[in-house]
N, C-alpha and C positions, 0 to 999 in steps of 0.2 A: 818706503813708508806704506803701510797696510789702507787701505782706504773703507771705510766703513759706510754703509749706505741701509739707511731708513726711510721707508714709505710707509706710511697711514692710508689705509683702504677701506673703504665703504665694505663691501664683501670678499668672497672667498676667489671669482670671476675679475674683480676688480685689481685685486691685488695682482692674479696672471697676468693681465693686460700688462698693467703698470713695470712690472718687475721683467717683464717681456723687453719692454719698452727701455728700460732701464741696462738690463744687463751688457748689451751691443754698447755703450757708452762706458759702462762700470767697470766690465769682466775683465779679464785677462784669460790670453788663451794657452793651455797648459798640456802637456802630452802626460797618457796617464800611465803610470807605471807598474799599477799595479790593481789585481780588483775587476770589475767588470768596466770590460771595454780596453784591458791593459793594448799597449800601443797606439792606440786613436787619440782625440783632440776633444776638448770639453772647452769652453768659455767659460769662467766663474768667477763670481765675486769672491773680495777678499773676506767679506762678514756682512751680513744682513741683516736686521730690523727691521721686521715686517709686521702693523699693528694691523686688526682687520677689525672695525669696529661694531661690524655684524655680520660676523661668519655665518649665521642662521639661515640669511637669506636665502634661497631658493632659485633657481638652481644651483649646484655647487659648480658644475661643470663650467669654463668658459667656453666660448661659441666663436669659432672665427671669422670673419666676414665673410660675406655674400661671395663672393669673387674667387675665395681661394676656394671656401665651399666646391664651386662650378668646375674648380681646376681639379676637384677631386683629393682635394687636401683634407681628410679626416680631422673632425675636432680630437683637440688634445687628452679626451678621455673619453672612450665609447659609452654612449647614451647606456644607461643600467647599470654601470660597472659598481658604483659605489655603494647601492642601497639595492640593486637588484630587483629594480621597482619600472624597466623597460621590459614589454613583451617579449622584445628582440634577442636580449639577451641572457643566454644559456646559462653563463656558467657558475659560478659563487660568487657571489656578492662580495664585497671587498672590507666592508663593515665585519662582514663573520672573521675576519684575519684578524682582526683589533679587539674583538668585542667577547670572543670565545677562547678558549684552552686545545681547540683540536690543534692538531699538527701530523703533517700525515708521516711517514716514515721515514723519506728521502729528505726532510726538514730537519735544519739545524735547531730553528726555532720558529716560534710566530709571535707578532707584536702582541696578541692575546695570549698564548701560552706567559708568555714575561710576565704581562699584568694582571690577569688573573689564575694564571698556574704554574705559576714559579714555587719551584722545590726551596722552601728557608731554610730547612736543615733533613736532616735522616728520619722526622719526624712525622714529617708531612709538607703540606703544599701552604703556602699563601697567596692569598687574593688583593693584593694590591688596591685595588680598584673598591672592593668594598669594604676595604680597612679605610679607606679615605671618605668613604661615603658616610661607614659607619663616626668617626672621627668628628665629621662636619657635626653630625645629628646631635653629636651632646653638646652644643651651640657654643663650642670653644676655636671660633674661627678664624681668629688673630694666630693661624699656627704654623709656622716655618717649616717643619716637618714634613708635612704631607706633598713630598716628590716624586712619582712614581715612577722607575728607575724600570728603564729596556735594557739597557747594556749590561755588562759582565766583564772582569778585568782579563778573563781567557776570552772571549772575543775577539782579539787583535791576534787569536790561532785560525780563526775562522778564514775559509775563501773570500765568503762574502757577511762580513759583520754586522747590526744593524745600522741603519742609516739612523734610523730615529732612536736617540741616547733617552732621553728623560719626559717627563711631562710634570712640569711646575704646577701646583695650581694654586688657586687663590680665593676666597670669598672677600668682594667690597661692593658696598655699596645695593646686598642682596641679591647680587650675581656671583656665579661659580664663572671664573675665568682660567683660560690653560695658556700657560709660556713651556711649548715645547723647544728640546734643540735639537734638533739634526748636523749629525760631523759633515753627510754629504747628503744630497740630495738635487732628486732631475727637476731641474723648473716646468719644463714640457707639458710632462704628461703625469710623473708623480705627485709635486707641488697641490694641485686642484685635488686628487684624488685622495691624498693623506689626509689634508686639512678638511676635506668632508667626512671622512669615516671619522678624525677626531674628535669633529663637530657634534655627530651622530654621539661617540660617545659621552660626549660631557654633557649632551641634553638628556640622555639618560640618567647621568652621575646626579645633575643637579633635580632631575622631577623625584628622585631617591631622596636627597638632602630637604627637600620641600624651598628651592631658591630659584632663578631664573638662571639660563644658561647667557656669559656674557661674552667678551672678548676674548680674541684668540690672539696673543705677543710669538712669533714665535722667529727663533735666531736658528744663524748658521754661517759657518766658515767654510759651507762646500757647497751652494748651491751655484747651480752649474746648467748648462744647453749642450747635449753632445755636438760632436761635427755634423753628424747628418742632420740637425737641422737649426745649422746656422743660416740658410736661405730663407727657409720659413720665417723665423722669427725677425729676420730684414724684410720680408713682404709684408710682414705683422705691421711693422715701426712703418712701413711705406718710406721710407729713405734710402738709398743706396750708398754705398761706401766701405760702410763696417767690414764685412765678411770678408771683402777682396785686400785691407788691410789685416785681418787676421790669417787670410790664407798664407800670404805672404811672408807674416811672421813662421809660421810652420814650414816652406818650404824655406826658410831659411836655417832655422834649428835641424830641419832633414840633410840640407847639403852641410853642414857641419859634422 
């Protein structure tokens, strides 16, 4: 039987902890067969509900304690990466992957090219993104319609297809809220980093719409911790057990 599990989170940092916390207990450990990482080990839940009831908050990044800090253990997303708004950090901001239509060559796709420069026919391009903006404006917001769709049914040709399928959204209550889904997705180091560039976007979608930007709902049937850092995230939880029971499982599925 599939075990389904939902956490309500204050922010975007909170929800990592918790789902951190959570997953050593929930997961199931699986050999992957195919995809990035094909022959190695994930931990994953069966299905996720994940409510964040102010993803706005600031920082998006979570911070891991003091201790692993000292041991030289990286936070789970490098300072700058999402908004490109550390000194330190060189390279493109993570926001422009979400938020724009470039794609450089060697790119299958970008989660911006989909949403705002997706080819709709032989005709020309559509913008997703301010179809839904424009949409809201004429104050008909009760609308079931406005999904805005990353995937493609040839995607399952792809090596690597995208992980983020869709993004729901929703106007209640005067807020612009996003229920994305993801088929798979890394808790690690992805999780905090997507949920802040989506955040960035639907604060932009909704100061367009002229409404407040509100809650992020978002589900998944593949969110997951690779092997390499199933120790981490038992330093995280400060419990020991977990991992040496899941090693166990794997070297048992190997001698088979």
């Amino acid at each position: 039987m599939l075990k389904p599990v939902f956490i309500r989170a204050s922010s975007i940092p909170d929800a990592w902890h918790q789902l951190v916390m959570s997953i050593l207990e929930n997961g199931r450990p699986f050999k992957i067969d195919e995809g990035s990482y094909a022959g190695g080990h994930r931990l994953e839940f069966d299905f996720i509900i994940v409510q964040i009831v102010h993803p706005e908050a600031r920082p998006f990044e979570p911070s891991l304690p003091v201790d692993m800090k000292n041991a030289g253990i990286p936070d789970p997303v490098v300072p700058g990466y999402i908004l490109g708004d550390d000194p330190a950090f060189a390279g493109e901001p993570y926001v422009l992957y979400l938020m724009t239509a470039d794609k450089k060559p060697e790119e299958d796709y970008t989660y911006g090219q989909r949403l705002t420069g997706a080819r709709l026919d032989a005709d020309g391009f559509f913008d997703q993104v301010q179809h839904v903006v424009d949409k809201y404006k004429t104050g008909k917001i009760r609308n079931n319609q406005l999904c805005m769709n990353v995937a493609r049914p040839g995607d399952m040709l792809l090596k690597d297809p995208p992980c983020l399928q869709l993004i729901d959204t929703r106007i209640q209550d005067g807020k612009l809220h996003f229920m994305p889904y993801f088929r798979s997705w890394d808790l690690w180091g992805g999780f905090p980093a997507n949920l802040g560039g989506l955040q960035i976007l639907k604060e932009h979608m909704a100061e367009e719409i002229g409404v407040d930007p509100g809650e992020t709902i978002a589900t998944s049937k593949g969110l997951h911790i690779y092997r390499y850092v199933w120790e981490l995230a038992e330093m995280r939880r400060r419990k020991d057990g977990f991992v040496a029971q899941f090693l166990h499982e794997v070297e048992d599925e190997a001698s088979r």
